[in-house]
C-alpha positions in Angstrom: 44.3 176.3 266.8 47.5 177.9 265.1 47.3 179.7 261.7 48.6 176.9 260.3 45.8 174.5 261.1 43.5 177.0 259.6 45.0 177.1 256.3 45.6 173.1 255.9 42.9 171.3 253.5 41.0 168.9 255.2 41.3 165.5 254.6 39.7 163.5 251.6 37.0 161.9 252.0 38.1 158.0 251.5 36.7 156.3 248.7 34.0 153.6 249.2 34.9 150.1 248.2 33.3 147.0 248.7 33.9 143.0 249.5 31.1 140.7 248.0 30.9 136.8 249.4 28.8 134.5 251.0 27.3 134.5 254.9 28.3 131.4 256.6 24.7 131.2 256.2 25.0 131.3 252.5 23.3 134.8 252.2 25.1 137.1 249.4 26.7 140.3 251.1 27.9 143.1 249.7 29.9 144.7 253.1 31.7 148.4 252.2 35.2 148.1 253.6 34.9 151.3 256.3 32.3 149.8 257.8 29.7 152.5 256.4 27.2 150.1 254.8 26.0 146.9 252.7 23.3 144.5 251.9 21.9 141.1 251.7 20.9 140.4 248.3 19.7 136.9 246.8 22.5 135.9 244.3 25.9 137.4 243.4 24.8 139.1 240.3 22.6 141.6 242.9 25.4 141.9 245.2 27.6 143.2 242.5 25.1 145.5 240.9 25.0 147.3 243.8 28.4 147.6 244.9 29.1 148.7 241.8 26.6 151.2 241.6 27.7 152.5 245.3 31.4 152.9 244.1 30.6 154.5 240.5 32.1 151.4 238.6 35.2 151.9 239.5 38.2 149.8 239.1 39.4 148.2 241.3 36.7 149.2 243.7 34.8 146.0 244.2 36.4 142.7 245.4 35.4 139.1 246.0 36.2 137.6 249.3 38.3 135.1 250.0 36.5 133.8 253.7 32.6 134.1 254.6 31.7 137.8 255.4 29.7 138.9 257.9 27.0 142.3 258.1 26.8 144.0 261.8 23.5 144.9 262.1 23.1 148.5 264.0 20.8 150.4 265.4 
């Protein structure tokens, strides 16, 4: 590692945002867009409360998908 890779900030941290829709199923997901997390929540209104909550309310931060989302399951 050179001096100057010592002295360089690391990178940010990205912001999390989040896309709320419908399963093909016609569960309510809230999916974060880096792949870092979600739910399944019974009606929009939940989904949105807790994206919102995850992000801080900010703008611009939660979106309403266009096309059925999907929730990978890991272990």
């Amino acid at each position: 590692m050179s001096h100057l890779d010592a002295t360089r900030p690391a990178p940010a941290r990205l912001p999390l945002a989040f896309l709320v829709g419908q399963s093909p199923e016609g569960h309510w997901l809230a999916v974060e867009t880096h792949g870092l997390g979600g739910g399944i929540f019974r009606t929009c209104r939940d989904a949105l409360h807790y994206a919102a909550g995850e992000t801080g309310r900010r703008p611009d931060a939660v979106r309403l998908a266009s096309a059925p989302l999907s929730l990978a399951l890991v272990r």
